[in-house]
PDB file of N, CA, C and O in Angstrom:
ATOM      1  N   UNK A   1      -8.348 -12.729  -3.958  1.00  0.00           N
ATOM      2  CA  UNK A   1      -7.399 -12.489  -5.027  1.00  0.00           C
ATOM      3  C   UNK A   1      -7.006 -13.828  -5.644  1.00  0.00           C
ATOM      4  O   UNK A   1      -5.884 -14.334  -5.615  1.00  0.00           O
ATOM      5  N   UNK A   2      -8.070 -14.303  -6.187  1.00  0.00           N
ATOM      6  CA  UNK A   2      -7.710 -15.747  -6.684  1.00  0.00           C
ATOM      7  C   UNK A   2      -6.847 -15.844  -8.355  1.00  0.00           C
ATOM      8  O   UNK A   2      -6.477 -16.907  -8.854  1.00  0.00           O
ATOM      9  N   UNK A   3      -6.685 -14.573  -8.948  1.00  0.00           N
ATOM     10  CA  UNK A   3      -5.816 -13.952  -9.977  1.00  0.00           C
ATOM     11  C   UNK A   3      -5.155 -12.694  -9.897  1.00  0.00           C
ATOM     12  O   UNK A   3      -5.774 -11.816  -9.298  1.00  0.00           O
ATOM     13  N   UNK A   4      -4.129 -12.431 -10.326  1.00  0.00           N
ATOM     14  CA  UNK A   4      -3.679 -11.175 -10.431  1.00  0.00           C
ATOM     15  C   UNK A   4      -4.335 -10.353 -11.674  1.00  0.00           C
ATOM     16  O   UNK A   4      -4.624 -10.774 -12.794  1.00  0.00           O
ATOM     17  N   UNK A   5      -4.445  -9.370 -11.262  1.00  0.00           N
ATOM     18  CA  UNK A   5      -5.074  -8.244 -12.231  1.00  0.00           C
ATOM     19  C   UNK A   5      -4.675  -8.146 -13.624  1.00  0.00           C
ATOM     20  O   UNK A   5      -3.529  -7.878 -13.983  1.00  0.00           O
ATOM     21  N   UNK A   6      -5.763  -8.395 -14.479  1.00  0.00           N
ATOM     22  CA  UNK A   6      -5.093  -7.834 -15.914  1.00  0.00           C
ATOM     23  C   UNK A   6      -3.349  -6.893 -15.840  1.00  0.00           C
ATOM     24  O   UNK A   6      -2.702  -6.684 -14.814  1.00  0.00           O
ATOM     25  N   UNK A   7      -3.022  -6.542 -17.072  1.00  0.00           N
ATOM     26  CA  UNK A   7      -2.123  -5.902 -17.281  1.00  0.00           C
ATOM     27  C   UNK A   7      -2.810  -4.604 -17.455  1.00  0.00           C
ATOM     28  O   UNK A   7      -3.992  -4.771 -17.754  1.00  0.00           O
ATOM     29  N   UNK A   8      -2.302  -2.838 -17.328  1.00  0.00           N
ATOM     30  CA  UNK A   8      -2.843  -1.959 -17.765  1.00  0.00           C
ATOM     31  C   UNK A   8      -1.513  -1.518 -18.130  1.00  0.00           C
ATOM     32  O   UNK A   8      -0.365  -1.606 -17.697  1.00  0.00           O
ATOM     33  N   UNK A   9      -2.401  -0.792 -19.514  1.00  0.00           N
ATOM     34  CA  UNK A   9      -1.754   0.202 -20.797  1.00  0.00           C
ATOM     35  C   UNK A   9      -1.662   0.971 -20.253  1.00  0.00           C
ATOM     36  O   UNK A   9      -2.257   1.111 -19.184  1.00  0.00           O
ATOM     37  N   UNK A  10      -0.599   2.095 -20.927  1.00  0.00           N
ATOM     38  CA  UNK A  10      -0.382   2.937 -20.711  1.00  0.00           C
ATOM     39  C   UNK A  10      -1.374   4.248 -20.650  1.00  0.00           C
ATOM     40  O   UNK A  10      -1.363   5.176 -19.841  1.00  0.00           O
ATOM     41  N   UNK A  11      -2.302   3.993 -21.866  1.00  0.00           N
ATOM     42  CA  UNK A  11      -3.383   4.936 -22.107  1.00  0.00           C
ATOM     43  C   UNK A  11      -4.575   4.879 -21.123  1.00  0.00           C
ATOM     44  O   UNK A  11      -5.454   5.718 -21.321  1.00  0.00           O
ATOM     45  N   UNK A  12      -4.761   3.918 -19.971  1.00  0.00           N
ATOM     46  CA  UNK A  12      -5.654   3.559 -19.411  1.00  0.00           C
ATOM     47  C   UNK A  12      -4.567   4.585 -18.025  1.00  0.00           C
ATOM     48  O   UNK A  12      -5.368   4.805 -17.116  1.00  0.00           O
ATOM     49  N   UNK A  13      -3.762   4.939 -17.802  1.00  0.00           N
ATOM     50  CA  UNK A  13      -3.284   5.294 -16.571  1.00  0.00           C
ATOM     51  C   UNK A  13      -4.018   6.543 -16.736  1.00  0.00           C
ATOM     52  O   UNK A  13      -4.353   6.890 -17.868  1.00  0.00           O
ATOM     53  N   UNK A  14      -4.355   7.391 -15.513  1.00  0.00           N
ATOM     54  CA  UNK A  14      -5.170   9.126 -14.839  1.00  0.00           C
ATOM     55  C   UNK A  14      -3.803   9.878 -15.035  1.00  0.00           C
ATOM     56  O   UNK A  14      -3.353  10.683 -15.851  1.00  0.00           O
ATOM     57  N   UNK A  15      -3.270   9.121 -13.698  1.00  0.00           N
ATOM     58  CA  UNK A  15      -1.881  10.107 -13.183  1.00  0.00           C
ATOM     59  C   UNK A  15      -1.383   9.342 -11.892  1.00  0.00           C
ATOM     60  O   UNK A  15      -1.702   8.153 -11.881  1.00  0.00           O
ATOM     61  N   UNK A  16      -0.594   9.835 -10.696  1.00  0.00           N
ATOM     62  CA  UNK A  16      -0.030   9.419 -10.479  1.00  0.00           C
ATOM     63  C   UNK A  16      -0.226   9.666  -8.985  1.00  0.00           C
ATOM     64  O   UNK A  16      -0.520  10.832  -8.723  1.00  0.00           O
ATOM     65  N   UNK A  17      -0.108   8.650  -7.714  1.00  0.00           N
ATOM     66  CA  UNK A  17      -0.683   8.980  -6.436  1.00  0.00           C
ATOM     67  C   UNK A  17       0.695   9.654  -5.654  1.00  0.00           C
ATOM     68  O   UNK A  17       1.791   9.101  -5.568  1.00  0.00           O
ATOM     69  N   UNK A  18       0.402  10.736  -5.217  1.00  0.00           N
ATOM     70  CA  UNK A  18       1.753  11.077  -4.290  1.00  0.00           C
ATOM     71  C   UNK A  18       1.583  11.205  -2.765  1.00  0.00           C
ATOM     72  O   UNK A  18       2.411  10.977  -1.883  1.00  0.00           O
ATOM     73  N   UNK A  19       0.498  11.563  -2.685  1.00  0.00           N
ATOM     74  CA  UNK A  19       0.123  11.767  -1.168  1.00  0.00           C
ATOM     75  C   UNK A  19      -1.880  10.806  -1.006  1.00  0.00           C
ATOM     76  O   UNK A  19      -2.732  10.786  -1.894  1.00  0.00           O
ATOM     77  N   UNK A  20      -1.974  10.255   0.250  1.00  0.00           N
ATOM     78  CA  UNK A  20      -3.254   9.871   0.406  1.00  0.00           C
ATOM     79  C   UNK A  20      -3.722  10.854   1.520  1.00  0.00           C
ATOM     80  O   UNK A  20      -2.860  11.394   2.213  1.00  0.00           O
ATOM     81  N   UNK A  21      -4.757  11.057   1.684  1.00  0.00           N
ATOM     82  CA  UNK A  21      -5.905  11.951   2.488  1.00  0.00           C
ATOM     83  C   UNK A  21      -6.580  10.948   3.703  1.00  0.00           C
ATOM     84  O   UNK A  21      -7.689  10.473   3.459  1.00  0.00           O
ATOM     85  N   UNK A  22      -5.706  10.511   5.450  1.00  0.00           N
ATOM     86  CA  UNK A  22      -6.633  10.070   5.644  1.00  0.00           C
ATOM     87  C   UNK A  22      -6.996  10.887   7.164  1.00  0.00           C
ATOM     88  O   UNK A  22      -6.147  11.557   7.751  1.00  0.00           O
ATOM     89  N   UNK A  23      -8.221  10.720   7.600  1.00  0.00           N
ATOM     90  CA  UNK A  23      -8.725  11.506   8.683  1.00  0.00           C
ATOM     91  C   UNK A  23      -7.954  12.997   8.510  1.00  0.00           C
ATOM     92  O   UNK A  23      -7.514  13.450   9.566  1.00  0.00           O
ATOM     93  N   UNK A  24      -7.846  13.407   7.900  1.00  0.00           N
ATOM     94  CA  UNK A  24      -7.500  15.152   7.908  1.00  0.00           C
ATOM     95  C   UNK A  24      -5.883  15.370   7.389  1.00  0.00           C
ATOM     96  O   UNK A  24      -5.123  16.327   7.249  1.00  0.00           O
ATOM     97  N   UNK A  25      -5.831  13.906   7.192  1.00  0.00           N
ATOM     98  CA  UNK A  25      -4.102  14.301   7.188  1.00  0.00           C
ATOM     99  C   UNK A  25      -3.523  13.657   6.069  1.00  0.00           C
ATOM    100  O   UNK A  25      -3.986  12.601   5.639  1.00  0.00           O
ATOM    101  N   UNK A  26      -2.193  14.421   5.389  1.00  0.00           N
ATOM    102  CA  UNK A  26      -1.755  13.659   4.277  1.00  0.00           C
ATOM    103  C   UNK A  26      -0.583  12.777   4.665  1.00  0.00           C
ATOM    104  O   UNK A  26       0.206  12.831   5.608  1.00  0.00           O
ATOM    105  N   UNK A  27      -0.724  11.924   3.609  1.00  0.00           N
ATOM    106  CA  UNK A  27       0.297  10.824   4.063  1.00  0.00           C
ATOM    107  C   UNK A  27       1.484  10.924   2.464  1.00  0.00           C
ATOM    108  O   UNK A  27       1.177  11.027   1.277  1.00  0.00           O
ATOM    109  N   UNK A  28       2.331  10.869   2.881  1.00  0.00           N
ATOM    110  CA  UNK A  28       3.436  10.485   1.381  1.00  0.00           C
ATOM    111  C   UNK A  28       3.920   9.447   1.054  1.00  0.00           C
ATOM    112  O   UNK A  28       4.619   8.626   1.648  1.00  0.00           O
ATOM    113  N   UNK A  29       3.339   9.534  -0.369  1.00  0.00           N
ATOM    114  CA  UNK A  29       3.673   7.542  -0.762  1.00  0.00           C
ATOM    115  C   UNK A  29       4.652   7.435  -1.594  1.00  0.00           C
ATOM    116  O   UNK A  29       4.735   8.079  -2.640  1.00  0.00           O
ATOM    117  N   UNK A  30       5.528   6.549  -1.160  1.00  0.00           N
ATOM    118  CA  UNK A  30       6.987   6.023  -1.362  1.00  0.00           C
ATOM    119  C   UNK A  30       6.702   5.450  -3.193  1.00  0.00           C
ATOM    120  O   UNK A  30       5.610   5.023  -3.569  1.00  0.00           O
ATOM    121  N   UNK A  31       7.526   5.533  -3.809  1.00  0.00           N
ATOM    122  CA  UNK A  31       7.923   4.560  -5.064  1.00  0.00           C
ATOM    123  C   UNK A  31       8.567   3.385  -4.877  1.00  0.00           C
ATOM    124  O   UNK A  31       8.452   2.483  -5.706  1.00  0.00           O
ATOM    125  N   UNK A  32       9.311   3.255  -3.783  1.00  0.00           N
ATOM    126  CA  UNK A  32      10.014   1.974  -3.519  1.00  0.00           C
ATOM    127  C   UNK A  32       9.477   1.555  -2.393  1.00  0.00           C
ATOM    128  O   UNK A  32       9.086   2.223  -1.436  1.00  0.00           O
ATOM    129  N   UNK A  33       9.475  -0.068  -2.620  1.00  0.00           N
ATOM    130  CA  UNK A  33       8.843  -0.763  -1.586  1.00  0.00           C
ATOM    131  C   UNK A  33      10.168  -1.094  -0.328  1.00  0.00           C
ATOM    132  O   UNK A  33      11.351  -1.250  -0.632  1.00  0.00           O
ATOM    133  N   UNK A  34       9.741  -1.136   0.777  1.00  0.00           N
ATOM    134  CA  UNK A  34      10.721  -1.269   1.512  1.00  0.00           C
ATOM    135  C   UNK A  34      11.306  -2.739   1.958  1.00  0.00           C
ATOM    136  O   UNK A  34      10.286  -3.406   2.132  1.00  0.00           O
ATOM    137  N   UNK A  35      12.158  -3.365   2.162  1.00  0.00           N
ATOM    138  CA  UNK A  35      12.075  -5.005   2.638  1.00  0.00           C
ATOM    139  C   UNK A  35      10.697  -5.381   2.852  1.00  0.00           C
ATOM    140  O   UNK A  35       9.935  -5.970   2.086  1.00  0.00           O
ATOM    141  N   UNK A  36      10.528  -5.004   3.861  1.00  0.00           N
ATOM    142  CA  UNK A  36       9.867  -5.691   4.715  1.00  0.00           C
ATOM    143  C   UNK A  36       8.527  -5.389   3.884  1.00  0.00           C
ATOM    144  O   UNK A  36       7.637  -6.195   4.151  1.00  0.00           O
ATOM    145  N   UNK A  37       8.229  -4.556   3.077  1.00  0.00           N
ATOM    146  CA  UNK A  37       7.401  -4.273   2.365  1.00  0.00           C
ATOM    147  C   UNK A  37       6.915  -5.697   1.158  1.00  0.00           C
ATOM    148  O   UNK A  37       5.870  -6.342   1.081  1.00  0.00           O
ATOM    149  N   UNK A  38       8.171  -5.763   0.374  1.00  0.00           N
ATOM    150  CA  UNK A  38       8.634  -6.772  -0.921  1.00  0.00           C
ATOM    151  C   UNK A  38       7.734  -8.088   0.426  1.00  0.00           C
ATOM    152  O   UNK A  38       6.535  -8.353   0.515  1.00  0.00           O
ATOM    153  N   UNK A  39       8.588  -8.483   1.033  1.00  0.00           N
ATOM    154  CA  UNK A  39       8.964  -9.532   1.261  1.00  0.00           C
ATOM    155  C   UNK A  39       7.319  -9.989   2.062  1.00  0.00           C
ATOM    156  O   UNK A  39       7.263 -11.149   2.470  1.00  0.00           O
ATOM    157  N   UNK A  40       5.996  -9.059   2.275  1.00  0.00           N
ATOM    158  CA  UNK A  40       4.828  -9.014   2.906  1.00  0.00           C
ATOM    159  C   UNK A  40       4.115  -9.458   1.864  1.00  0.00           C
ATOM    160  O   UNK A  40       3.197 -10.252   2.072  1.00  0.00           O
ATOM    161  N   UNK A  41       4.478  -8.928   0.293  1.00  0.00           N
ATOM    162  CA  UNK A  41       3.958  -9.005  -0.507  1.00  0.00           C
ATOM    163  C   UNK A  41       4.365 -10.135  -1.420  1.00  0.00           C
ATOM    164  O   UNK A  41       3.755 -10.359  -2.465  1.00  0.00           O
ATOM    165  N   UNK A  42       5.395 -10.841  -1.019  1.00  0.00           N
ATOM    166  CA  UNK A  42       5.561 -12.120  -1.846  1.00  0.00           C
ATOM    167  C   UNK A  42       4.508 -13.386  -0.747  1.00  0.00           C
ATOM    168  O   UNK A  42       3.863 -14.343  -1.175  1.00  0.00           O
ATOM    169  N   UNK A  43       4.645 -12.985   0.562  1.00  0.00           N
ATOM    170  CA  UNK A  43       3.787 -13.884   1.690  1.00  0.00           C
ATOM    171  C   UNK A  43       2.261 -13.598   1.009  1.00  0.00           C
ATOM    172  O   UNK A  43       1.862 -14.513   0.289  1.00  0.00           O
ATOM    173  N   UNK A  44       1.622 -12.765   1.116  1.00  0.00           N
ATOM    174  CA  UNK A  44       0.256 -12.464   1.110  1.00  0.00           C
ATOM    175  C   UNK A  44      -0.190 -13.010  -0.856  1.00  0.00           C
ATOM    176  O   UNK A  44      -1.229 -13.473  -1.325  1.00  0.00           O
ATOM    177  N   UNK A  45       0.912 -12.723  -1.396  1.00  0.00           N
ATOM    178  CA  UNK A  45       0.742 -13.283  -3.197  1.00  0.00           C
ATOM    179  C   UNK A  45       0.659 -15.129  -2.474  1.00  0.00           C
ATOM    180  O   UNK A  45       0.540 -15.919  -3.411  1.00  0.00           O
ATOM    181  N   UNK A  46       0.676 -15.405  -1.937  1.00  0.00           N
ATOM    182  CA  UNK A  46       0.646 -17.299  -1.824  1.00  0.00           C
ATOM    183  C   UNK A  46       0.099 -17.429  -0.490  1.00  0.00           C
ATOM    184  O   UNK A  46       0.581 -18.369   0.141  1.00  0.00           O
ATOM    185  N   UNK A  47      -0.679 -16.819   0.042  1.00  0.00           N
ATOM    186  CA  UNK A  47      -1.083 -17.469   1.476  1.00  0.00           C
ATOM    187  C   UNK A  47      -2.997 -17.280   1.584  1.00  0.00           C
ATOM    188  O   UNK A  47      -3.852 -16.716   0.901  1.00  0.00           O
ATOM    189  N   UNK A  48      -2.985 -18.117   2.857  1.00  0.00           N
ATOM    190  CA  UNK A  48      -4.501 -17.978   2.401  1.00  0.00           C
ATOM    191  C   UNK A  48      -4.974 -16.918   2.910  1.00  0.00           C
ATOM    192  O   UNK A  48      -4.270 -16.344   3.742  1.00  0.00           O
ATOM    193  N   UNK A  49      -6.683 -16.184   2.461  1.00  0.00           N
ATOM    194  CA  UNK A  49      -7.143 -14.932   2.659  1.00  0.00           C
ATOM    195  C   UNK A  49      -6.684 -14.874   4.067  1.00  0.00           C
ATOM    196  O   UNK A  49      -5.695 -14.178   4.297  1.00  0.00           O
ATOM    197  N   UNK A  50      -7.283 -15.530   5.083  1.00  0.00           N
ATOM    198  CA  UNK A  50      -7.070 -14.847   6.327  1.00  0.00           C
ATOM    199  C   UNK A  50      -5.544 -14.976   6.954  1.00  0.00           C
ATOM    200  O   UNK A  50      -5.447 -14.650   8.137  1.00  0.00           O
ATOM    201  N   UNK A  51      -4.714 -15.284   6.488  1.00  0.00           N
ATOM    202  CA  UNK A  51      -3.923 -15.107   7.314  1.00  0.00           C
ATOM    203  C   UNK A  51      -3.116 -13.853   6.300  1.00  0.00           C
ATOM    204  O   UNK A  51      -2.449 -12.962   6.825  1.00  0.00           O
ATOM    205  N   UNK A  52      -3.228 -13.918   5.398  1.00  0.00           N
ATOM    206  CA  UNK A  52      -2.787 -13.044   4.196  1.00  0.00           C
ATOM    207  C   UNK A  52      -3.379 -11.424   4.752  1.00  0.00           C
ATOM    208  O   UNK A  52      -2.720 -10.392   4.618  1.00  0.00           O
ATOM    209  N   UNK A  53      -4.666 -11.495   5.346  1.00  0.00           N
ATOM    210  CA  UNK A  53      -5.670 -10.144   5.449  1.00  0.00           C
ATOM    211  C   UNK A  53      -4.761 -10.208   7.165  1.00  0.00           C
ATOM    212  O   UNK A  53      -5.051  -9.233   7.859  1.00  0.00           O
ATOM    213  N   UNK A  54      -4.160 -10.812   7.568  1.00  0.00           N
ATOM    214  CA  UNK A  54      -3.663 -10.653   9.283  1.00  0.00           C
ATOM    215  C   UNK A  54      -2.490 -10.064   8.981  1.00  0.00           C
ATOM    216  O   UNK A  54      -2.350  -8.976   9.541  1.00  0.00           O
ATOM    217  N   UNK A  55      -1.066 -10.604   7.877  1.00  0.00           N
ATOM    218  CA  UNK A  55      -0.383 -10.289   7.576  1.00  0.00           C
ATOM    219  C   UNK A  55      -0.259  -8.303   7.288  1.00  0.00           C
ATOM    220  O   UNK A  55       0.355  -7.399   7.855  1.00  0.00           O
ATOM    221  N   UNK A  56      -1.177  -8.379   6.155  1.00  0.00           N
ATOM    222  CA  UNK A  56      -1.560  -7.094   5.888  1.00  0.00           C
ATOM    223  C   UNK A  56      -1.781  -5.994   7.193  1.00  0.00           C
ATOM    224  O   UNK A  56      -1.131  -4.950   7.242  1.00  0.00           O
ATOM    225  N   UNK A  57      -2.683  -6.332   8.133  1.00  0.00           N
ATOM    226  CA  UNK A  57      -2.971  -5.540   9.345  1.00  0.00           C
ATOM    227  C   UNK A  57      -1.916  -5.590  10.053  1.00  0.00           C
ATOM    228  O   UNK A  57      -1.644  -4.573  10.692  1.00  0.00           O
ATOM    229  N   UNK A  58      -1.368  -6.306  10.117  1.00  0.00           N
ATOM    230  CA  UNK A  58       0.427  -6.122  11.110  1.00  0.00           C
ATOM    231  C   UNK A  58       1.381  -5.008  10.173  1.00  0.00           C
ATOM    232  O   UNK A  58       1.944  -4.052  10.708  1.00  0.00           O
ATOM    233  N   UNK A  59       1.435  -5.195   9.205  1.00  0.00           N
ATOM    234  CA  UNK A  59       2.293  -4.636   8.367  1.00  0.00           C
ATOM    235  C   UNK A  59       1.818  -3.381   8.387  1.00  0.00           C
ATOM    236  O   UNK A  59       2.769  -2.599   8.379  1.00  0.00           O
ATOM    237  N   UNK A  60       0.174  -2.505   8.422  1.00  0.00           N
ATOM    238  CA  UNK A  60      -0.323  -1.635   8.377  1.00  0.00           C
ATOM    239  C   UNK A  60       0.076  -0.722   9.305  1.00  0.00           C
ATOM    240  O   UNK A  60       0.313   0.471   9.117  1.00  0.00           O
ATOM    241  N   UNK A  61       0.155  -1.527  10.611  1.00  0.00           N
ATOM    242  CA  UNK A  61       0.138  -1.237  11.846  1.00  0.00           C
ATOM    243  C   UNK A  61       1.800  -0.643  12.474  1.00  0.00           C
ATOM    244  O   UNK A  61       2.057   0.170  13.361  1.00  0.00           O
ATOM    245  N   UNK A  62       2.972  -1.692  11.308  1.00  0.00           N
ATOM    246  CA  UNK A  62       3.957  -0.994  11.483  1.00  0.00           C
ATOM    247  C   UNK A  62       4.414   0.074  11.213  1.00  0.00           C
ATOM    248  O   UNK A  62       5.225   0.733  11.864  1.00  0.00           O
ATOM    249  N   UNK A  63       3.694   0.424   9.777  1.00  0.00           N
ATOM    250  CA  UNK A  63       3.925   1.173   8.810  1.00  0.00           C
ATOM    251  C   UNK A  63       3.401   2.438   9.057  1.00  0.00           C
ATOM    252  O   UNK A  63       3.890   3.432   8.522  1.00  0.00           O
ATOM    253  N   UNK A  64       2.056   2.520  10.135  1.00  0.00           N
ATOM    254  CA  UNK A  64       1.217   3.484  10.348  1.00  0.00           C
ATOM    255  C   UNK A  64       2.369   4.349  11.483  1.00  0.00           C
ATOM    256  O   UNK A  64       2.222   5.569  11.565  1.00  0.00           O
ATOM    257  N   UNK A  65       3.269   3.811  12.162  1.00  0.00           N
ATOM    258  CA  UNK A  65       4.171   4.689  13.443  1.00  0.00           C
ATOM    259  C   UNK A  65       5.105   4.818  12.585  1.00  0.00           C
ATOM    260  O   UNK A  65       5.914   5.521  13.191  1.00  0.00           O
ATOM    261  N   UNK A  66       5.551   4.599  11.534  1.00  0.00           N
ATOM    262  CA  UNK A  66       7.037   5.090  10.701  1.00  0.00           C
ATOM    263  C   UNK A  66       6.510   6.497   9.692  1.00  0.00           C
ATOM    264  O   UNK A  66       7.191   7.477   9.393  1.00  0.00           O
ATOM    265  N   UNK A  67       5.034   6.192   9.300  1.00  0.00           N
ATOM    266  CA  UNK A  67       5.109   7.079   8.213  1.00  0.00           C
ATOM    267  C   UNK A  67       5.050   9.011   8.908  1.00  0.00           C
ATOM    268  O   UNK A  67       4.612   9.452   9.971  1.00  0.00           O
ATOM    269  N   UNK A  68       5.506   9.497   8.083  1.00  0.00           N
ATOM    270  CA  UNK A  68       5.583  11.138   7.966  1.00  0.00           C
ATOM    271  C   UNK A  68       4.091  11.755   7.895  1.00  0.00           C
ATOM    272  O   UNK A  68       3.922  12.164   6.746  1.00  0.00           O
ATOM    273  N   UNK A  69       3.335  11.900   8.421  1.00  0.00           N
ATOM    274  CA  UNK A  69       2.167  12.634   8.406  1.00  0.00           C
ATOM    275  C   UNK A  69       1.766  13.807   8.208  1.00  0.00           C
ATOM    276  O   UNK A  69       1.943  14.280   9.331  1.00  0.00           O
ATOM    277  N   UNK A  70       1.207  14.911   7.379  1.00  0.00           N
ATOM    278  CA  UNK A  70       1.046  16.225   7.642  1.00  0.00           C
ATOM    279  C   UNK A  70      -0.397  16.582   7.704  1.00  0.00           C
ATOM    280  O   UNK A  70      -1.361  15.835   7.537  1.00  0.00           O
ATOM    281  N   UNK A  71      -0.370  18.259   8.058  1.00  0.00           N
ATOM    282  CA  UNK A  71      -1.887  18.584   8.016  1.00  0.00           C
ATOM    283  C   UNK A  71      -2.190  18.684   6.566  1.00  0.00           C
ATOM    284  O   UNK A  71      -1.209  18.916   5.861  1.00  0.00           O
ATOM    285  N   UNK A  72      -3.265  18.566   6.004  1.00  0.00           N
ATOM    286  CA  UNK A  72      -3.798  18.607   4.693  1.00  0.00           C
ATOM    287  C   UNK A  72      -4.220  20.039   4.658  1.00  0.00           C
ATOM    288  O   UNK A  72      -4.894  20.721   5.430  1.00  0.00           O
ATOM    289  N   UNK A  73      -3.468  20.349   3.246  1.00  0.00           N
ATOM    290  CA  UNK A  73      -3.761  22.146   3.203  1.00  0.00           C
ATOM    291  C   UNK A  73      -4.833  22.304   2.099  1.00  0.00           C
ATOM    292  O   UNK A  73      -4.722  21.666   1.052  1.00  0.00           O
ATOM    293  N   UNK A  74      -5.886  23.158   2.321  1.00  0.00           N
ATOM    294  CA  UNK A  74      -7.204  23.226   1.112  1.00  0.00           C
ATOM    295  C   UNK A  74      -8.262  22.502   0.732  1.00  0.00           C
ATOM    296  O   UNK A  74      -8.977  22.892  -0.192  1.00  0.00           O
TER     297      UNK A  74
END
């Protein structure tokens, strides 16, 4: 990530993610970032890949025992 991503228009947006699909199960995705969320993402915006990609996997790892899980219906 040696730049941040263009800007996108409005006309370029699909729609909008509410739930992800993983191994059989849905997950529900927040609009607000949480502290510890913000504050992963100001570290990993200025640090180098690997410790930035270690950062990320800790944070994954916390995030993976807090979140709400369900069965995926259809």
């Amino acid at each position: 990530m040696a730049a941040p991503d263009r800007p996108v228009t409005e006309s370029e947006l699909l729609g909008r993610v509410s739930h992800l699909i993983r191994g059989g199960n849905c997950i529900a995705v927040t609009t607000e970032l949480s502290v510890v969320a913000k504050l992963m993402a100001k570290i990993v915006g200025r640090c180098f890949f690997p410790a930035a990609r270690a950062l990320v996997y800790l944070h994954l790892m916390v995030q993976a025992s807090e979140e709400s899980v369900l069965p995926c219906q259809g």
